[in-house]
py3Dmol code that shows the C-alpha trace and the ligand (Angstrom):
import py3Dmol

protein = """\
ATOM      1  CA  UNK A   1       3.123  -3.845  18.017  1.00  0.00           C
ATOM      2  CA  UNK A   2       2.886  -0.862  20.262  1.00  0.00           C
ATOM      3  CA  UNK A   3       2.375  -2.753  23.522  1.00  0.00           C
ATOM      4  CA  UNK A   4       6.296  -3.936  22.280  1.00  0.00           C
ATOM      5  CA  UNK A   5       7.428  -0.580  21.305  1.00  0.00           C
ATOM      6  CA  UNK A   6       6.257   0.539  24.580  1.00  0.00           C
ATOM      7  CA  UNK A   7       7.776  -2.155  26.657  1.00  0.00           C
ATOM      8  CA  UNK A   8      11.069  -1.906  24.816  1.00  0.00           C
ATOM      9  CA  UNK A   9      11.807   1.072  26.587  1.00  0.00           C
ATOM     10  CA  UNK A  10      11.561   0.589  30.416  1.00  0.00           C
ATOM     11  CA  UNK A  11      13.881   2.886  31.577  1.00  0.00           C
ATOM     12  CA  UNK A  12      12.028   6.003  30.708  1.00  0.00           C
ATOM     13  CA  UNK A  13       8.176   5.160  31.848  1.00  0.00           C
ATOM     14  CA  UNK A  14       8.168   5.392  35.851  1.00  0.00           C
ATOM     15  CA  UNK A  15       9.900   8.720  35.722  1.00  0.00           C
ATOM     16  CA  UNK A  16       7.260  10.408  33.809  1.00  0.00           C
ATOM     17  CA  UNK A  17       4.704   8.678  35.768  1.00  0.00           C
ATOM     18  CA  UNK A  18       6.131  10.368  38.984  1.00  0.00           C
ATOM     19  CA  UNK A  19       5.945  13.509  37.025  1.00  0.00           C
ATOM     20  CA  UNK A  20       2.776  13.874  35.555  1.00  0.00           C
ATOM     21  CA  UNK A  21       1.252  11.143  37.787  1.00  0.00           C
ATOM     22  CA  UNK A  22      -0.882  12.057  41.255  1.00  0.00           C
ATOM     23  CA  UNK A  23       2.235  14.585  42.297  1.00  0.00           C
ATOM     24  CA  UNK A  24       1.976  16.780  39.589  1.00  0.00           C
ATOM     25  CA  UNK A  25       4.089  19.980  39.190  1.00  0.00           C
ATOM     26  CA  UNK A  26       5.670  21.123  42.159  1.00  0.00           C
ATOM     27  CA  UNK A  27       3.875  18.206  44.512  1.00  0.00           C
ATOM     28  CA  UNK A  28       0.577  19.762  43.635  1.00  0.00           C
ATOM     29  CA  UNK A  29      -2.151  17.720  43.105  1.00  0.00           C
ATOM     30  CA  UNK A  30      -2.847  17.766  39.634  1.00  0.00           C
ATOM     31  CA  UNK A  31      -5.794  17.064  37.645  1.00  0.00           C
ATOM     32  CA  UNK A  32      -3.540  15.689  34.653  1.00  0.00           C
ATOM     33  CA  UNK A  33      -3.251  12.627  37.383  1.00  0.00           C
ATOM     34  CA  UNK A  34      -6.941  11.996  36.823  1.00  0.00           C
ATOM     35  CA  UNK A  35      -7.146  12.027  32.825  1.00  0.00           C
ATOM     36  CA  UNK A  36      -6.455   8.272  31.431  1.00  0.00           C
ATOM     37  CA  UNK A  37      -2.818   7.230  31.409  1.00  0.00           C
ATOM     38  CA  UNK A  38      -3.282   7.506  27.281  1.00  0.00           C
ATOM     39  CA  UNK A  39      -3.865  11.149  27.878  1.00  0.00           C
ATOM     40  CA  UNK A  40      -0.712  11.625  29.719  1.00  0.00           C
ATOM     41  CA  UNK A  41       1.612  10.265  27.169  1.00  0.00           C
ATOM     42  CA  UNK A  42       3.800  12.622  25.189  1.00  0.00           C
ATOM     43  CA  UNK A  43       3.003  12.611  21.746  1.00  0.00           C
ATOM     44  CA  UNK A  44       4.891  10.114  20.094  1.00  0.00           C
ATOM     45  CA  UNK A  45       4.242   7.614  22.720  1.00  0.00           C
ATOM     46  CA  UNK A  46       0.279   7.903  21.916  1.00  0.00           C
ATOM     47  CA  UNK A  47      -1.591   5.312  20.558  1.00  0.00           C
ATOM     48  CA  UNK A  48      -1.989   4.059  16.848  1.00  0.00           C
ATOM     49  CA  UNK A  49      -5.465   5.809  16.282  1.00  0.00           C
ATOM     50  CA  UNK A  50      -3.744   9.386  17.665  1.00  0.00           C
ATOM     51  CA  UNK A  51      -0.486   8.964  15.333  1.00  0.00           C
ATOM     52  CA  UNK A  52      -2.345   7.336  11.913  1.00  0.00           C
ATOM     53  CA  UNK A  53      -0.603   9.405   9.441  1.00  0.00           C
ATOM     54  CA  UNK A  54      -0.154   8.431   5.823  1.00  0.00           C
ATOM     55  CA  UNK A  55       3.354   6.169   5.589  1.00  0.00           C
ATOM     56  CA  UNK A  56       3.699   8.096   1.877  1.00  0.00           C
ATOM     57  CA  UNK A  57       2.156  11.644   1.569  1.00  0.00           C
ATOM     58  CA  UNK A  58       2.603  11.959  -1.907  1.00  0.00           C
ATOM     59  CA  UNK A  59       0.395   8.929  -2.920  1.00  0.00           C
ATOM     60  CA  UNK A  60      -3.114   9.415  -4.289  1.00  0.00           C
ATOM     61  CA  UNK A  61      -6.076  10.117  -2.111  1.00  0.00           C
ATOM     62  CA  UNK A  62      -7.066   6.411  -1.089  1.00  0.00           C
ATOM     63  CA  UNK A  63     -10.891   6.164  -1.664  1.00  0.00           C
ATOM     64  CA  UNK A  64     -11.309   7.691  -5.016  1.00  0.00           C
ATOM     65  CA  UNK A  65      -8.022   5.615  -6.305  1.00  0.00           C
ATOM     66  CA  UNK A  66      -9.480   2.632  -4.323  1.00  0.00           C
ATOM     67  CA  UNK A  67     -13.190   2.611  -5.707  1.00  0.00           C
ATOM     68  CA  UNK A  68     -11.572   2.693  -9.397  1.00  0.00           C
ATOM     69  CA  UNK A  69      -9.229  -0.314  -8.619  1.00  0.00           C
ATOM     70  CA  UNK A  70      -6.355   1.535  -9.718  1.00  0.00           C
ATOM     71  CA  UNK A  71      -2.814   1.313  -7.754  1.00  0.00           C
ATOM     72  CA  UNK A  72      -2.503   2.867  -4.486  1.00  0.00           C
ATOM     73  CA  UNK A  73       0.613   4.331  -5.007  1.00  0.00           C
ATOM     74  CA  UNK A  74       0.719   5.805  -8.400  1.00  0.00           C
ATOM     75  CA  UNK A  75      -2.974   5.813  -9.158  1.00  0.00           C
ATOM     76  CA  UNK A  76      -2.643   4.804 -12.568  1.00  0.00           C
ATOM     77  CA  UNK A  77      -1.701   1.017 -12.345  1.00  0.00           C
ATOM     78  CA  UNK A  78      -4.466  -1.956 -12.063  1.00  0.00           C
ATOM     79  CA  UNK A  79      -4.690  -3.388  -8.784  1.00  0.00           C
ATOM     80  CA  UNK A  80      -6.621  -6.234  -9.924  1.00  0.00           C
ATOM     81  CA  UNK A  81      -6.319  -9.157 -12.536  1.00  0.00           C
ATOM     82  CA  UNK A  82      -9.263 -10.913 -12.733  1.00  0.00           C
ATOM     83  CA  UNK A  83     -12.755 -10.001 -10.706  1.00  0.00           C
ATOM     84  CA  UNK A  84     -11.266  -9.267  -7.764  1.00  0.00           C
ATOM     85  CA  UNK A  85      -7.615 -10.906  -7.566  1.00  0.00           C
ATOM     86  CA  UNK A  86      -5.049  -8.623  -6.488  1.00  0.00           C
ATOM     87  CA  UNK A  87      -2.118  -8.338  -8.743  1.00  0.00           C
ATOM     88  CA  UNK A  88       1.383  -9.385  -7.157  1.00  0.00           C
ATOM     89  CA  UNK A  89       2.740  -5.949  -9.122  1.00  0.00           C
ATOM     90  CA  UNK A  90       1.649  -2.740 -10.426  1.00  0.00           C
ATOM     91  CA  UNK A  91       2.599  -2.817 -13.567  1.00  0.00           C
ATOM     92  CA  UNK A  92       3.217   1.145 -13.558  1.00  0.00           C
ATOM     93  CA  UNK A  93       5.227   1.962 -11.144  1.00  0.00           C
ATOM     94  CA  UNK A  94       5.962  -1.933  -9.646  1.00  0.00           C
ATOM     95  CA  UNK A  95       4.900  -1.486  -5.687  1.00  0.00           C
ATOM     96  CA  UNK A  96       4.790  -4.849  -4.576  1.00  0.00           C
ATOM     97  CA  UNK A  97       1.140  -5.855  -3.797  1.00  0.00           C
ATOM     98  CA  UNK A  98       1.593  -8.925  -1.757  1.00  0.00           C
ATOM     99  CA  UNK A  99       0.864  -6.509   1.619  1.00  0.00           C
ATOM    100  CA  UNK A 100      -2.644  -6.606   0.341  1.00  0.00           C
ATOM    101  CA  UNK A 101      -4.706  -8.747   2.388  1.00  0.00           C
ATOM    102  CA  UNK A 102      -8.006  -7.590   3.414  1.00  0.00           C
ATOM    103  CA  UNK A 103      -9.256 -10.978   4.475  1.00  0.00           C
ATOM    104  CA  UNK A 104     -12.855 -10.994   5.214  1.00  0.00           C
ATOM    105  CA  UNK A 105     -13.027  -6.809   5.371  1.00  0.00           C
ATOM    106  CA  UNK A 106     -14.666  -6.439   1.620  1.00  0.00           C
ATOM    107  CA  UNK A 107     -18.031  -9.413   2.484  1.00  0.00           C
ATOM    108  CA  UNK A 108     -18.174  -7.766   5.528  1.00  0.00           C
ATOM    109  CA  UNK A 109     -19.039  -3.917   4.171  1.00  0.00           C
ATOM    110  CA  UNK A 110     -20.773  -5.319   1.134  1.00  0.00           C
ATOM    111  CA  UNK A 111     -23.319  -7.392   3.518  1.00  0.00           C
ATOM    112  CA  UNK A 112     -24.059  -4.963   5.798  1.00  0.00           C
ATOM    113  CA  UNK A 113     -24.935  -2.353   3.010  1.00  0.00           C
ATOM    114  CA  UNK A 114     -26.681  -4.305   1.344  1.00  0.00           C
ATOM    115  CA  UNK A 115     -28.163  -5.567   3.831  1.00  0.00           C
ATOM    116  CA  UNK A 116     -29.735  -2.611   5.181  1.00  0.00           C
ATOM    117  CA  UNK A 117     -30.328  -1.358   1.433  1.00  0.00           C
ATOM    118  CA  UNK A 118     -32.281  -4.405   0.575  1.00  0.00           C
ATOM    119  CA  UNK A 119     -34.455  -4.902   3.522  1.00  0.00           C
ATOM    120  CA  UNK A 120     -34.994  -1.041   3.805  1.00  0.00           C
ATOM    121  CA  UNK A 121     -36.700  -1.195   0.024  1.00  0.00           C
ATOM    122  CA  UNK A 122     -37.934  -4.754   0.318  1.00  0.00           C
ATOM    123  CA  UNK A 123     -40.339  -3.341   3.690  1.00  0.00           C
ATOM    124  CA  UNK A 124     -41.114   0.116   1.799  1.00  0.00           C
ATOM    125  CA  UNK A 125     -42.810  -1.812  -1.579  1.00  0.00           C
ATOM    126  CA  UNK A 126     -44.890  -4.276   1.184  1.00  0.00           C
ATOM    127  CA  UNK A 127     -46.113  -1.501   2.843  1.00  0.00           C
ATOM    128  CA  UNK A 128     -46.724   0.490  -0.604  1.00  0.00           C
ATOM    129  CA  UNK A 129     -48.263  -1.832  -2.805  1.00  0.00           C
ATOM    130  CA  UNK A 130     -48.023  -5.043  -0.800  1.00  0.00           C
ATOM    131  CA  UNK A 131     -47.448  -7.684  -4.036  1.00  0.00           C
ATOM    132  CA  UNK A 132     -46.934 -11.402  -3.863  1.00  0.00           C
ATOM    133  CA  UNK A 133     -44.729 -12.859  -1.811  1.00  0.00           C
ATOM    134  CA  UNK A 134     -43.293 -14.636  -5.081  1.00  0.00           C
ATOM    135  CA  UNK A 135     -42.136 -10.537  -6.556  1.00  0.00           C
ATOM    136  CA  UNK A 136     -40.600 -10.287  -3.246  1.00  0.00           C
ATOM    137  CA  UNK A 137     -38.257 -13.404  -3.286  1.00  0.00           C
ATOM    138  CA  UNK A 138     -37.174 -12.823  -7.277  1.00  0.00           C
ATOM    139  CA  UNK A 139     -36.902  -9.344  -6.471  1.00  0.00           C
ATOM    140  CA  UNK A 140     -34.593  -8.752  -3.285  1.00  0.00           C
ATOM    141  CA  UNK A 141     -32.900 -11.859  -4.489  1.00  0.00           C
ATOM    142  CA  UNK A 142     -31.706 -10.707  -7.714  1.00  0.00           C
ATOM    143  CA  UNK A 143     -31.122  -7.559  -6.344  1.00  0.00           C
ATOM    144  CA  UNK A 144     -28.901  -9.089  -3.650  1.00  0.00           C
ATOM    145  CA  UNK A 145     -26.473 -11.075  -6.062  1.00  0.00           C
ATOM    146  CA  UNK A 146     -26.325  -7.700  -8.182  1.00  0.00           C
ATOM    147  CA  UNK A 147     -25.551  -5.355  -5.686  1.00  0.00           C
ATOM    148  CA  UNK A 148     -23.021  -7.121  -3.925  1.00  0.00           C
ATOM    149  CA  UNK A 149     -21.491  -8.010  -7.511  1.00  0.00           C
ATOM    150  CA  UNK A 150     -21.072  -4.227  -7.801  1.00  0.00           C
ATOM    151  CA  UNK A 151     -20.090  -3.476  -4.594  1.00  0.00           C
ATOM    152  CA  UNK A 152     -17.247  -5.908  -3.489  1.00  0.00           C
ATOM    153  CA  UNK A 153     -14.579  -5.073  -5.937  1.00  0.00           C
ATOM    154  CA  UNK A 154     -14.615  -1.015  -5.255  1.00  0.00           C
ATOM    155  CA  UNK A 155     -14.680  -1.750  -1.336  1.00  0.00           C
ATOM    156  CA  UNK A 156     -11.891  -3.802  -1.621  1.00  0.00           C
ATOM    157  CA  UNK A 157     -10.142  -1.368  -3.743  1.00  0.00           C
ATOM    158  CA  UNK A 158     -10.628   1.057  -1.610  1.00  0.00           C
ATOM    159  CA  UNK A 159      -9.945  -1.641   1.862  1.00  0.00           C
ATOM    160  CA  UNK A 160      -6.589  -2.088   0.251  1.00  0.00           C
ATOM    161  CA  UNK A 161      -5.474   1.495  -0.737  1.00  0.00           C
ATOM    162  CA  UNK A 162      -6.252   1.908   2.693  1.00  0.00           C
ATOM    163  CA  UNK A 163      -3.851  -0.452   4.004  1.00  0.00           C
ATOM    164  CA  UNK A 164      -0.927   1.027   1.767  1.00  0.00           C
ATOM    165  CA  UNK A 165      -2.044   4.423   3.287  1.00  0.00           C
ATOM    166  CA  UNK A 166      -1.641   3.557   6.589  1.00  0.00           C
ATOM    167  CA  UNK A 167       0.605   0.827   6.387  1.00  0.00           C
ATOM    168  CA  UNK A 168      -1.834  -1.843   8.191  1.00  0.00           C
ATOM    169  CA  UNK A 169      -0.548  -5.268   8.319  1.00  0.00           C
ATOM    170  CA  UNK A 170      -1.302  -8.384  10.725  1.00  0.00           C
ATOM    171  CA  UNK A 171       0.149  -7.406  14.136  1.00  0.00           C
ATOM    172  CA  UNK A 172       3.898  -8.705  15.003  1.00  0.00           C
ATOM    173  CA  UNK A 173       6.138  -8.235  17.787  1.00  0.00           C
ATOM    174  CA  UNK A 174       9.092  -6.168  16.784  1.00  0.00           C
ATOM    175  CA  UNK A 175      12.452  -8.362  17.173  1.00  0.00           C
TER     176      UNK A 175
END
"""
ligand_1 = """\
1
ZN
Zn 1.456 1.803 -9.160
"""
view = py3Dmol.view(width=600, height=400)
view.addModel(protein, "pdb")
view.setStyle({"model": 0}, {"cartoon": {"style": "trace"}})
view.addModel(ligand_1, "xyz")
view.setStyle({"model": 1}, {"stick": {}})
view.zoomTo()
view.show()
């Protein structure tokens, strides 16, 4: 998206490349020519993770509004019908929740926390009190299924309030 933004403009990049490039001010030699071209763009032509402002300022702090699955925009609507099926509407203040898509995002934060939780405990009671392997498996099992249970629906309410906030989507070139 920004690579087209960029390119959609060609008149104005070689100019400022003369400028700020190896000539610098003057025909000085410049250290700006050394810094990375990034560093050298003005500042709306930076890129995305330089310009990442919220698309709606007045909209509730994502991650507290998120881990309550409440509605990114008001904060008061349900995001989710179900376990963890996004609505297509808030039924406060209507946004339209079809942006929503955080694919694979929620699984993937849920099993690397608990991932690190469970093995982390499951080595500290072996070298504590080193019980059967049999309290081990029932154990760090059941604790598995339960944790990630609790887990995945705040993460993704919080992955999606996130997207509103930023205004993520799937990359497209701009026609
Ligand atoms: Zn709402």
């Amino acid at each position: 998206m920004y690579g087209a933004t960029a390119e959609a403009e060609p008149g104005t990049k070689p100019a400022q490349q003369q400028q700020t490039g190896k000539g610098g001010f003057h025909g000085r030699p410049s250290l700006l020519g050394l810094l990375p071209p990034f560093v050298q763009e003005p500042v709306d032509r930076q890129p995305f993770w330089r310009n990442a402002v919220a698309q709606d300022p007045s909209a509730p702090s994502p991650i507290p509004v998120g881990l309550k699955g409440l509605c990114p925009r008001c904060g008061k609507g349900h995001l989710f019908k179900g376990y963890l099926k996004v609505r297509p509407k808030c039924d406060v203040c209507g946004l339209d929740l079809a942006f929503a898509d955080t694919g694979d995002g929620p699984a993937f934060f849920v099993m690397s926390i608990v991932g690190i939780v469970v093995v982390a405990l499951a080595l500290w009671a072996e070298f504590a009190y080193e019980p059967p392997i049999w309290v081990h498996l029932v154990m760090w099992s059941a604790l598995s299924v339960i944790l990630s249970l609790v887990l995945v629906r705040p993460l993704k309410g919080v992955l999606v309030a996130l997207q509103y906030h930023h205004k993520a989507e799937e990359g497209r070139f701009e026609k």
